[in-house]
Backbone bond lengths (Angstrom), bond angles and torsions (degrees), N, CA, C in turn:
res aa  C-N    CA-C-N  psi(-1)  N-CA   C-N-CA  omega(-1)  CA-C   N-CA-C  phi
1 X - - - 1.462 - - 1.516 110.87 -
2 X 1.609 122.71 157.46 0.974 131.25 175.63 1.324 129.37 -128.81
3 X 1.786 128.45 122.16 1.158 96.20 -146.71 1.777 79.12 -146.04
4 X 1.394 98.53 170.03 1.689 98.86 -170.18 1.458 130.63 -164.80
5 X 1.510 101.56 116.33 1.776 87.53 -166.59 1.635 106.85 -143.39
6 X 1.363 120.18 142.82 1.241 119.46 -139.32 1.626 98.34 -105.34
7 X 1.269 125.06 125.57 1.686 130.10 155.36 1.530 120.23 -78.49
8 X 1.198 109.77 114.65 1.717 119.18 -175.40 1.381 101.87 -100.64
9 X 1.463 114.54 123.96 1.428 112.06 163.90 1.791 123.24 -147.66
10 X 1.317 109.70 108.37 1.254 144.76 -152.29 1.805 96.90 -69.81
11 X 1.456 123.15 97.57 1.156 149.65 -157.25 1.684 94.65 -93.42
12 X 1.341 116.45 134.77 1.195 136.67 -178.73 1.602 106.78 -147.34
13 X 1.505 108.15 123.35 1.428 128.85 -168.83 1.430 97.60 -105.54
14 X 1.121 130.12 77.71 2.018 138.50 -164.22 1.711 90.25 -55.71
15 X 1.634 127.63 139.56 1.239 110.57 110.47 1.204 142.21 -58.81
16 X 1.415 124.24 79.27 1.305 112.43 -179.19 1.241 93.27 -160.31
17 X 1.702 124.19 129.84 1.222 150.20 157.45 1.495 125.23 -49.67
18 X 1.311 133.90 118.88 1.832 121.33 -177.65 1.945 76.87 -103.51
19 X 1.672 96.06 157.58 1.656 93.91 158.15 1.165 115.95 -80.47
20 X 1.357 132.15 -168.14 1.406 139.68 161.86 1.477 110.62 -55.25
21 X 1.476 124.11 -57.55 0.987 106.80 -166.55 1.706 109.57 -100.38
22 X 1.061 116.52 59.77 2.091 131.58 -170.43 1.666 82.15 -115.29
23 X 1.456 89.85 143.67 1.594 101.10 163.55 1.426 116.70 -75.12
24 X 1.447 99.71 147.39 1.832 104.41 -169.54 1.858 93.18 -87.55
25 X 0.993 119.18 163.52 1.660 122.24 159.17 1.278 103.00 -94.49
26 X 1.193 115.56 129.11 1.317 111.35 153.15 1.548 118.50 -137.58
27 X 1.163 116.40 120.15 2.094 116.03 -160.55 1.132 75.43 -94.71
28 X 1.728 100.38 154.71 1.420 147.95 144.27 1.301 103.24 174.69
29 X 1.554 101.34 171.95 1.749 125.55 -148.17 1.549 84.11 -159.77
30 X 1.711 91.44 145.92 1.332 119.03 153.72 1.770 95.28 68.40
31 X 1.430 104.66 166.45 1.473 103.88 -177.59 1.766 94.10 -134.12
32 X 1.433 119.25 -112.27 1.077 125.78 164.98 1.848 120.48 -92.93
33 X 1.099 106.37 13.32 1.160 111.80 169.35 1.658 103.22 82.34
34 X 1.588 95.61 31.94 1.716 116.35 163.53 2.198 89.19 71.64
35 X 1.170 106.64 32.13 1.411 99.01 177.83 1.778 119.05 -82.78
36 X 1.125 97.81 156.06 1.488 98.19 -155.17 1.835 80.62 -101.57
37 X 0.966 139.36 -0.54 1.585 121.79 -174.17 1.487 115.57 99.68
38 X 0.955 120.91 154.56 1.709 132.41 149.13 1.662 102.63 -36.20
39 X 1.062 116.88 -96.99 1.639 127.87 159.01 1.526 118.48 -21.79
40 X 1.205 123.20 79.30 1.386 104.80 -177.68 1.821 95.68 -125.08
41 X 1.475 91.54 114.65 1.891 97.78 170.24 1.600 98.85 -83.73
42 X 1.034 114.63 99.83 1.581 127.74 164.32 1.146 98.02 -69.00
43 X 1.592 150.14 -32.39 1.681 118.24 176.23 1.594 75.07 -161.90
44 X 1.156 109.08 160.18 1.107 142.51 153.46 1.494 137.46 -42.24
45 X 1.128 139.18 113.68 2.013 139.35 -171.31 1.519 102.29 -55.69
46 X 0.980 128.29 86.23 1.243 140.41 -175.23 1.360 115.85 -90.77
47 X 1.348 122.30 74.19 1.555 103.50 -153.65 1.591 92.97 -72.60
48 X 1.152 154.19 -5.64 1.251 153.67 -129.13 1.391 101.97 -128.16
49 X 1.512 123.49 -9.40 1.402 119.47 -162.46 1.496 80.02 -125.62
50 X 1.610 118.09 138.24 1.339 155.28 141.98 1.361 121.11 -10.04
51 X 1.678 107.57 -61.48 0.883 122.08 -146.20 2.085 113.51 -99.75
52 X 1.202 93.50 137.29 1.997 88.78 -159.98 1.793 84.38 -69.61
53 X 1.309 109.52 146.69 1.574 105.78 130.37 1.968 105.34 -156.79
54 X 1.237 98.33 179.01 1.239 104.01 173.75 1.346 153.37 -94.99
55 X 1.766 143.72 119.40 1.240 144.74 -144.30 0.971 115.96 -116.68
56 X 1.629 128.01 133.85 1.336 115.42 149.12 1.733 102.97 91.24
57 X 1.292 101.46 27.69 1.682 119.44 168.46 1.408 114.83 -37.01
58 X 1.008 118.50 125.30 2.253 114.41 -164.23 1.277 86.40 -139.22
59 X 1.311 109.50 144.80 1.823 130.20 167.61 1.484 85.37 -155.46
60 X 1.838 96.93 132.87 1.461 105.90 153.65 1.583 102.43 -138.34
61 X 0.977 117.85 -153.12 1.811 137.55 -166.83 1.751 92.11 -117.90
62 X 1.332 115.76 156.04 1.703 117.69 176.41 1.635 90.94 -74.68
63 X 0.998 92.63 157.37 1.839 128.07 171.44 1.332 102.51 -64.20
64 X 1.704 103.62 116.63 1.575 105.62 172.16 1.607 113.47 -78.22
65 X 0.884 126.75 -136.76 1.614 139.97 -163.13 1.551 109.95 -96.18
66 X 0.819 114.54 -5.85 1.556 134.51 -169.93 1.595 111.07 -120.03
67 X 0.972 118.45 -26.37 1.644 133.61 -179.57 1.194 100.17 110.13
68 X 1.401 160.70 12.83 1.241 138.72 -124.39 1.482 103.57 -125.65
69 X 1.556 144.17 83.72 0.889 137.00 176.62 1.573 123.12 -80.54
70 X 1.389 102.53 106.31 1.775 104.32 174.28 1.652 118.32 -49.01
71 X 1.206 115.01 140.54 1.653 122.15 167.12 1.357 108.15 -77.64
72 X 1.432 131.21 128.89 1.028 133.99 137.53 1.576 135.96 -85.74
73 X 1.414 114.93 126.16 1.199 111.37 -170.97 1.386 119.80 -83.14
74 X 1.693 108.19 171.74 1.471 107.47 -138.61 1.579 98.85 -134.14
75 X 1.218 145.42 121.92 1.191 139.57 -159.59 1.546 109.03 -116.68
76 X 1.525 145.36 139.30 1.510 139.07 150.10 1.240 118.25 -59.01
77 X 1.159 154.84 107.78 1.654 170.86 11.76 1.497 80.53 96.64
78 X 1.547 127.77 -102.63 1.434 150.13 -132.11 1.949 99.91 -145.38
79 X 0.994 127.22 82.12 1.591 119.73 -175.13 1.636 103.67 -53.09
80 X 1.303 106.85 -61.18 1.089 137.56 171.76 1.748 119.31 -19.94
81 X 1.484 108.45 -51.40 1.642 130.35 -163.67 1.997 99.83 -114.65
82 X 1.417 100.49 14.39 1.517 113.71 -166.51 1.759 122.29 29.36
83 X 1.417 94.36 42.54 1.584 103.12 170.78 1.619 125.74 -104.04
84 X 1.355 105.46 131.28 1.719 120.58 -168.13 1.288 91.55 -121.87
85 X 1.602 94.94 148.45 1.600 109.48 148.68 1.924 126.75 -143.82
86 X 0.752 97.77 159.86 1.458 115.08 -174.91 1.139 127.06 -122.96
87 X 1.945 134.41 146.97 1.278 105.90 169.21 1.308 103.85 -136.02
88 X 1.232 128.85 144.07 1.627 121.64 -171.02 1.796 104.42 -106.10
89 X 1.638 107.50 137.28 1.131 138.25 162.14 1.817 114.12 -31.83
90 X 1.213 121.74 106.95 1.299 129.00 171.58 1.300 120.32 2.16
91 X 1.576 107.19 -61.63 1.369 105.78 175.23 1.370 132.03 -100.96
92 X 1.316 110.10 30.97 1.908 123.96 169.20 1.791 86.20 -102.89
93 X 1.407 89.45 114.20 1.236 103.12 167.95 1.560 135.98 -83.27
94 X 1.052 103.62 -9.13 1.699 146.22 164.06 1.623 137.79 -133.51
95 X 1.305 115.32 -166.89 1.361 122.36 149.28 1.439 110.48 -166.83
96 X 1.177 114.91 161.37 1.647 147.72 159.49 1.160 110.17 -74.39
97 X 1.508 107.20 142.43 1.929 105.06 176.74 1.348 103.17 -142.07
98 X 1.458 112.06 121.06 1.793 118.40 -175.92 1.442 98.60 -114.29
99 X 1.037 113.48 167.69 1.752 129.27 173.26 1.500 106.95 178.06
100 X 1.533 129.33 170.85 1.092 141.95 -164.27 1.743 101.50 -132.79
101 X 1.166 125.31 134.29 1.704 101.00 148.29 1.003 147.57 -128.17
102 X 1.241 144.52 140.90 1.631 125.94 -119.53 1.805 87.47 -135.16
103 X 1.662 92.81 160.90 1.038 131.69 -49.89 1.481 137.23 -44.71
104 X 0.957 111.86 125.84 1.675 122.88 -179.05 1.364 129.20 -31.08
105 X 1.104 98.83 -48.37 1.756 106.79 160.44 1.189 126.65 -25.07
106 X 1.473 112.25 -45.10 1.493 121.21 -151.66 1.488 124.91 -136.07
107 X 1.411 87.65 -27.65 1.466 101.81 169.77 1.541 136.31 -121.94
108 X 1.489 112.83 -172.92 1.991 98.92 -159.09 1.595 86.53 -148.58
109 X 1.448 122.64 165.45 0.986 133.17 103.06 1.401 161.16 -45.48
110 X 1.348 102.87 94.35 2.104 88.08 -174.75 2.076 93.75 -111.15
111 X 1.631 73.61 -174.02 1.984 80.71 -167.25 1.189 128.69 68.14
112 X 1.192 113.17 -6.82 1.414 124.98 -175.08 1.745 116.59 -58.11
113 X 1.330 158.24 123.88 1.303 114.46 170.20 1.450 113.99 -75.32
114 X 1.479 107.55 -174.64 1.375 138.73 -161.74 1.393 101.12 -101.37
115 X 1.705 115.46 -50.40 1.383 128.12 -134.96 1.927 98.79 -123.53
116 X 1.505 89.79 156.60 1.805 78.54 178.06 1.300 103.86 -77.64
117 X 1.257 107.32 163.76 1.749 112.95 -157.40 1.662 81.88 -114.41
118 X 1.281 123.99 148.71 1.864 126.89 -177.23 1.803 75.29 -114.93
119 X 1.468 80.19 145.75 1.603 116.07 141.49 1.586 147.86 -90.54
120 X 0.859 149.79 107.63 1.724 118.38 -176.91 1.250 97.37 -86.86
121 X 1.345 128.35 164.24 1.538 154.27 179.42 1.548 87.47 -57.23
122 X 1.654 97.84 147.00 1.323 91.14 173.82 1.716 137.54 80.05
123 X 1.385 108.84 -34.46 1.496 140.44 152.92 1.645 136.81 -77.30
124 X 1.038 98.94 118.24 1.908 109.79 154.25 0.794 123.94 -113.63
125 X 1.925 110.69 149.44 1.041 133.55 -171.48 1.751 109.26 -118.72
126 X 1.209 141.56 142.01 1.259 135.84 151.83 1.375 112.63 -92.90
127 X 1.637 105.85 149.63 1.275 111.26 -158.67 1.882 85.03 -135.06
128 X 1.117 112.31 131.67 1.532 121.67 -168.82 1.738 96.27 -112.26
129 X 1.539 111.42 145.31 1.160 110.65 151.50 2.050 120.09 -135.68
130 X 1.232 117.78 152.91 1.216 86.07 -170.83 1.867 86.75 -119.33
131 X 1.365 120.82 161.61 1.537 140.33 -159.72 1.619 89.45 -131.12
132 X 1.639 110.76 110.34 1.531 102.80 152.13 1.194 113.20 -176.20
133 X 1.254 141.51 155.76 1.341 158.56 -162.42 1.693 100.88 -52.26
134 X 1.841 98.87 135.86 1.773 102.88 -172.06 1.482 93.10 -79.25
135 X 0.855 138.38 13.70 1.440 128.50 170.52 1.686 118.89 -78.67
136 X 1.575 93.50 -24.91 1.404 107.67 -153.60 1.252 140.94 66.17
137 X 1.472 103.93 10.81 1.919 119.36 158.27 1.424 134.29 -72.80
138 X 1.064 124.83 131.75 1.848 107.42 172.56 1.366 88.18 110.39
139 X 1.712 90.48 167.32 1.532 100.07 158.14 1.678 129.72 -67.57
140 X 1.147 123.91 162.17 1.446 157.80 167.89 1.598 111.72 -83.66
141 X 1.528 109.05 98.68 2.060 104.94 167.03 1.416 88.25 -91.63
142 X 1.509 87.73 140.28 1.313 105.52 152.14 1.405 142.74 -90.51
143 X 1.464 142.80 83.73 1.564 122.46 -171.09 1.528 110.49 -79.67
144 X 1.090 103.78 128.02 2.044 115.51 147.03 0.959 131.09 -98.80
145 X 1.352 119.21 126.93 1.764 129.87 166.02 1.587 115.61 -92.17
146 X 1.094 135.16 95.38 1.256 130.88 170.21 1.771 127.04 -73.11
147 X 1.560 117.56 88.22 1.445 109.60 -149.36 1.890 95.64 -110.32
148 X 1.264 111.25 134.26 1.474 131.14 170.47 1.461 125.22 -88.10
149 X 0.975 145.00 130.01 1.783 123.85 161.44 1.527 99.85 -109.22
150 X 1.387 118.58 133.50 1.372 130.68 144.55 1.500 143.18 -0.68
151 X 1.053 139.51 84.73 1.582 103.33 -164.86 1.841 124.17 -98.92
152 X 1.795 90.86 55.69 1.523 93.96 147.98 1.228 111.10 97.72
153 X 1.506 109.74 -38.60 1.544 115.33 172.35 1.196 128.44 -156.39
154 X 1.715 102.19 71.51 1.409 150.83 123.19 1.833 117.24 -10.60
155 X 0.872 130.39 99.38 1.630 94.11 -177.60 2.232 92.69 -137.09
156 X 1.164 99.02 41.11 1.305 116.51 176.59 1.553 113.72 -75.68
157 X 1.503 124.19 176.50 1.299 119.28 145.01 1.751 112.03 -129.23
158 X 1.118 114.63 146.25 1.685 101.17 168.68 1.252 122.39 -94.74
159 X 1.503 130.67 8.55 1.201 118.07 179.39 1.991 96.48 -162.55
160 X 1.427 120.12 148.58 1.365 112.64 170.14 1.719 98.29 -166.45
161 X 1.577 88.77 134.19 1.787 89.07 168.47 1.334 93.61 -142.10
162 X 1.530 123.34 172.08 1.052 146.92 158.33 1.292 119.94 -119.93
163 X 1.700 114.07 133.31 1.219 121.85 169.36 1.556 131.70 -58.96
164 X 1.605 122.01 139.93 1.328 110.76 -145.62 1.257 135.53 -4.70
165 X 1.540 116.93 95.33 1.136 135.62 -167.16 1.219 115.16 -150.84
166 X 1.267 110.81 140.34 1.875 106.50 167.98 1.869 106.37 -109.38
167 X 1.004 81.02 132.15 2.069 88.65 -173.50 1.823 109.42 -92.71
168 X 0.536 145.35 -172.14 1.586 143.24 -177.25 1.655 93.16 153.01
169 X 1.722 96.25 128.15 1.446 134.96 -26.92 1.985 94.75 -51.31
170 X 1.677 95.26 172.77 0.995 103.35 166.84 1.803 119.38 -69.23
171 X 1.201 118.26 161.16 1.918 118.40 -157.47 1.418 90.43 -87.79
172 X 1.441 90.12 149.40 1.453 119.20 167.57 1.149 108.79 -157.84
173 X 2.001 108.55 133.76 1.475 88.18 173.80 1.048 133.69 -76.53
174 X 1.452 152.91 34.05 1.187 168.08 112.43 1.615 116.03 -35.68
175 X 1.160 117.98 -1.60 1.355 122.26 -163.48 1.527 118.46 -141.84
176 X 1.167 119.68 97.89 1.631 122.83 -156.44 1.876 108.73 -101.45
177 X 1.132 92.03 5.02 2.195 94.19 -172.37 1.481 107.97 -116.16
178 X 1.064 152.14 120.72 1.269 152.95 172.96 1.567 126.22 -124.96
179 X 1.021 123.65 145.77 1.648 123.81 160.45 1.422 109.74 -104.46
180 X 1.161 130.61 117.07 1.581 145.46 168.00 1.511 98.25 -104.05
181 X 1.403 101.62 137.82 1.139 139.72 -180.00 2.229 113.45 -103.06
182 X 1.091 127.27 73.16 1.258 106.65 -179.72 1.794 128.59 -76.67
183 X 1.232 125.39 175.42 1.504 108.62 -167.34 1.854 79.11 -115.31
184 X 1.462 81.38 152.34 2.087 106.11 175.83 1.356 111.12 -46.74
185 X 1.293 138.95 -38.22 1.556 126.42 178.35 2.006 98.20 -95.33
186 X 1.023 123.49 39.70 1.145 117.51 162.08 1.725 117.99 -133.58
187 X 0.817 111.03 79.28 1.606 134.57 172.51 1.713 117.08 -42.38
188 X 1.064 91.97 -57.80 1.871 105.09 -177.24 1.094 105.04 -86.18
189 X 1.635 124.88 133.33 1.468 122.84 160.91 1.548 103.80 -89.82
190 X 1.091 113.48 124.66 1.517 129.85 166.62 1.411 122.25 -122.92
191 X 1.672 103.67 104.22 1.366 140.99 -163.59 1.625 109.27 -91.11
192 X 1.491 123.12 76.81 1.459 122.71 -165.22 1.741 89.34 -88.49
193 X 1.468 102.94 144.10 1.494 110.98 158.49 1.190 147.64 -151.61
194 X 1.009 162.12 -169.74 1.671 153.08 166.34 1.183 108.96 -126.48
195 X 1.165 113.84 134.42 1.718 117.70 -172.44 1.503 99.92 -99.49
196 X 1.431 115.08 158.37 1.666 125.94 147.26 1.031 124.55 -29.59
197 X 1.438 107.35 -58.84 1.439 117.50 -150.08 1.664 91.87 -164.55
198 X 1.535 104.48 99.20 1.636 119.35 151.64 1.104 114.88 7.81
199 X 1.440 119.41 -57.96 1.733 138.41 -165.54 1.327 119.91 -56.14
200 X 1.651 94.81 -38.54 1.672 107.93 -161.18 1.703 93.83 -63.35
201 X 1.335 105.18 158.44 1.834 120.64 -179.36 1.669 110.54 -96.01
202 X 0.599 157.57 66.92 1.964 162.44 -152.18 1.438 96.35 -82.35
203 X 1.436 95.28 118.37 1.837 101.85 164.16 1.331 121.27 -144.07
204 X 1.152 143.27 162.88 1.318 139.43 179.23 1.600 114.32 -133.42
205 X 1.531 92.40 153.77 1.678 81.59 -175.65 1.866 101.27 -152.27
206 X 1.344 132.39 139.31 1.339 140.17 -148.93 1.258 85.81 -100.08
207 X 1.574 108.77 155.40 1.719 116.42 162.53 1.507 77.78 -112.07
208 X 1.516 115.30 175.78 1.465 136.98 172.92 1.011 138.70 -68.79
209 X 0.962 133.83 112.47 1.686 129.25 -137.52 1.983 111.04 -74.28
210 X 1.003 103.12 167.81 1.498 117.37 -167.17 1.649 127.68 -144.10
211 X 1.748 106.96 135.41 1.299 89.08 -163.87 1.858 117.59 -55.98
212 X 1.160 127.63 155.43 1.581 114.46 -176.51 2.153 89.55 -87.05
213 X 1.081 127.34 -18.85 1.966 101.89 -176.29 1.627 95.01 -80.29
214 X 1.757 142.39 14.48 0.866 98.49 167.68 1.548 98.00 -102.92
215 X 0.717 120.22 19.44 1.605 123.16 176.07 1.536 108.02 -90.62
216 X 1.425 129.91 -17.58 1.217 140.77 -168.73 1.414 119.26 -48.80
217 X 1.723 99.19 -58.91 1.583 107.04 163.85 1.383 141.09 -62.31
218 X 1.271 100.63 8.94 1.543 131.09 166.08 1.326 134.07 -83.79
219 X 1.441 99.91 -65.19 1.197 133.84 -176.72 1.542 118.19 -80.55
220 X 1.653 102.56 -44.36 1.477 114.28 -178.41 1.529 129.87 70.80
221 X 1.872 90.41 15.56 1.868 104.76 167.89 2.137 88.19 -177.20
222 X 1.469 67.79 156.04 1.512 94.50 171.58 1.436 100.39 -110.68
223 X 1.452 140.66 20.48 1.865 124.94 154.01 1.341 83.34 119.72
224 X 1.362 138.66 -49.22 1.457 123.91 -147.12 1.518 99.30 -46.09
225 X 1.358 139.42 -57.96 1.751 143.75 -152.35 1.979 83.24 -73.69
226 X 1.067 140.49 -13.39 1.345 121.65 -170.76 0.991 115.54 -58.32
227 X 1.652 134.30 127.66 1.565 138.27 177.88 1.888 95.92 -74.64
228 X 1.350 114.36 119.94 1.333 108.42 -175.05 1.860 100.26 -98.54
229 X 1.130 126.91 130.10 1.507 132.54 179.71 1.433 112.62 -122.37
230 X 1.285 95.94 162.84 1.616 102.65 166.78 1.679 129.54 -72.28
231 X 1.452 131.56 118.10 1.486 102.65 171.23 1.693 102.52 -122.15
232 X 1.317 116.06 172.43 1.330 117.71 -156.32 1.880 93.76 -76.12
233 X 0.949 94.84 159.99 1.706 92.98 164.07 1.558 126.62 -108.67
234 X 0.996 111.33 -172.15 1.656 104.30 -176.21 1.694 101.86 -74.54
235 X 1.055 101.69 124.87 1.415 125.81 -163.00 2.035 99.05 -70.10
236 X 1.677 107.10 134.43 1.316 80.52 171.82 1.397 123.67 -114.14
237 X 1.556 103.48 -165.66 1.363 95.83 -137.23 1.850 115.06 -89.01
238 X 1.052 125.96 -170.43 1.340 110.50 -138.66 1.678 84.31 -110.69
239 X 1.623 132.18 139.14 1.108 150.02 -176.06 1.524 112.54 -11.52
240 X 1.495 140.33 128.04 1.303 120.63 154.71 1.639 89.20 107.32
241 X 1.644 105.47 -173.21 1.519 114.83 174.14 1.279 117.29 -82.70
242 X 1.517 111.20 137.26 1.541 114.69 169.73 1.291 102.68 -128.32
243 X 1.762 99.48 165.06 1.090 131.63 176.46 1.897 110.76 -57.70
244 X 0.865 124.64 -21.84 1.518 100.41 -160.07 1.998 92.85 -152.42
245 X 0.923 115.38 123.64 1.766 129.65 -159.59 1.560 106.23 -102.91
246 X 1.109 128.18 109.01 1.786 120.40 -178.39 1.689 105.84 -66.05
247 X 1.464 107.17 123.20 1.558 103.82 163.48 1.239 98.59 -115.37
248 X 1.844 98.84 -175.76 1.545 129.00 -143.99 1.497 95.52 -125.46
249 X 1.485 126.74 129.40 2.000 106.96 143.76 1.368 80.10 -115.20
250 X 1.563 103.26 177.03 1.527 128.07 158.10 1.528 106.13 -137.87
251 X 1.853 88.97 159.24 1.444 107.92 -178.81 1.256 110.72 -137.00
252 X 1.352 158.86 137.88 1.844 129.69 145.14 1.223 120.16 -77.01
253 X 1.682 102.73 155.42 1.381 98.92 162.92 1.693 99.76 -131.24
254 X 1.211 122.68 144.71 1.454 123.53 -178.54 1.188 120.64 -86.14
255 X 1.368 131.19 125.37 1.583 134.17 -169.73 1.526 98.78 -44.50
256 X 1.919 100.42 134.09 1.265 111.29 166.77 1.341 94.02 80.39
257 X 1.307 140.40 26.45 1.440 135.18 154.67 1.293 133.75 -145.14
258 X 1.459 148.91 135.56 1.295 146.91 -138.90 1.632 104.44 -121.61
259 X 1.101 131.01 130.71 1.545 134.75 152.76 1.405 122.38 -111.30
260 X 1.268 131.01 -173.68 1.442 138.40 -177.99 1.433 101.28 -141.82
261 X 1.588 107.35 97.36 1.334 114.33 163.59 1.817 138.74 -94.32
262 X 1.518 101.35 135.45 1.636 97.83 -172.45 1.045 126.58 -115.16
């Protein structure tokens, strides 16, 4: 399926100077959705500690034609209640589930599956593992993976900042219209982002730029009174391969002039 929905954001080239040492703005939200990675050492090989649990939590997608199995990333739910979740990309029609359990000596994995587990679009599956001594003494941890797939037409983003820029309101993906504010030594708009879903196609496209004083009587400033702050940026990503890769477009806008970008 193909599906499509457009983010407008109304570009402003400030006259207005920051010094060298003024904080730059830079928006973004959200990181990986607090994901711990493909790779996730949930505790440490402890040969010294008693107690089983499990390391090094792995989910990928089956191996295409090439061998090439994608990582899917892996998020903490509940650390505490050993619950994860995950969500796979439209077109991973499944996944694989690896883990280790430590310490090795003594303990195993059971429940685990064998086989790639399918998804349908639209569907989750829980995937159980249980952590406990090959003896079969003691208690039993339980881990859960709670995994989703997409159904296809997604047309969200989970994460977006712009380089020195002030955004208003601050982003949400729920929210597709913006006014950005850029600072005078920043020429290039550079639009970093994280998609939903791998799949989706991301493009941008400029309307024609415009002087920013006739916007004045509108607006009732060209940026100079703007309190410029810090905001976090898109957080990066967590050791090893992940699921979801931040890209870049660019646009200019010329000091002292405004466009509407989509």
């Amino acid at each position: 399926p193909f599906w499509f929905k457009q983010h407008s954001y109304r570009m402003t080239h400030v006259a207005h100077s920051l010094a060298d040492d003024s904080p730059v703005a830079i928006f973004g939200t959200g990181s990986h959705g607090n994901a711990v990675g493909p790779h996730r050492n949930i505790d440490s090989d402890d040969s010294q500690s008693s107690s089983c649990h499990l390391a090094n939590l792995f989910l990928h997608a089956p191996a295409d034609a090439a061998g090439s199995a994608r990582p899917i990333d892996v998020a903490a739910v509940d650390e505490a209640s050993r619950r994860y979740r995950a969500t796979l990309d439209y077109a991973m029609e499944g996944f694989d589930l690896e883990g280790v359990a430590v310490p090795r000596a003594h303990c195993r994995l059971s429940r685990m599956m064998q086989t790639t587990m399918l998804v349908d679009p639209g569907s989750r599956v829980v995937a159980i593992m249980d952590v406990g001594k090959t003896d079969g003494e003691g208690q039993v941890a339980s881990y859960s993976v709670d995994v989703n797939r997409l159904r296809g037409f997604e047309t969200t983003l989970t994460a977006l900042h712009v380089d020195g820029a002030q955004m208003m309101p601050s982003w949400s993906p729920d929210r597709t219209s913006y006014a950005v504010l850029l600072e005078t030594k920043q020429d290039i708009m550079r639009l970093s982002f994280l998609r939903c879903d791998e799949g989706q196609a991301v493009s941008l496209s400029s309307a024609p730029e415009h002087p920013l004083l006739a916007a004045v009587g509108e607006t009732g400033s060209t940026g100079s009174n703007i309190t410029w702050t810090n905001f976090p940026t898109i957080a990066t990503a967590p050791i090893g391969e992940v699921q979801h890769q931040i890209s870049t477009l660019l646009t200019t806008v010329d000091v002292g002039y405004e466009r509407v970008v989509n």
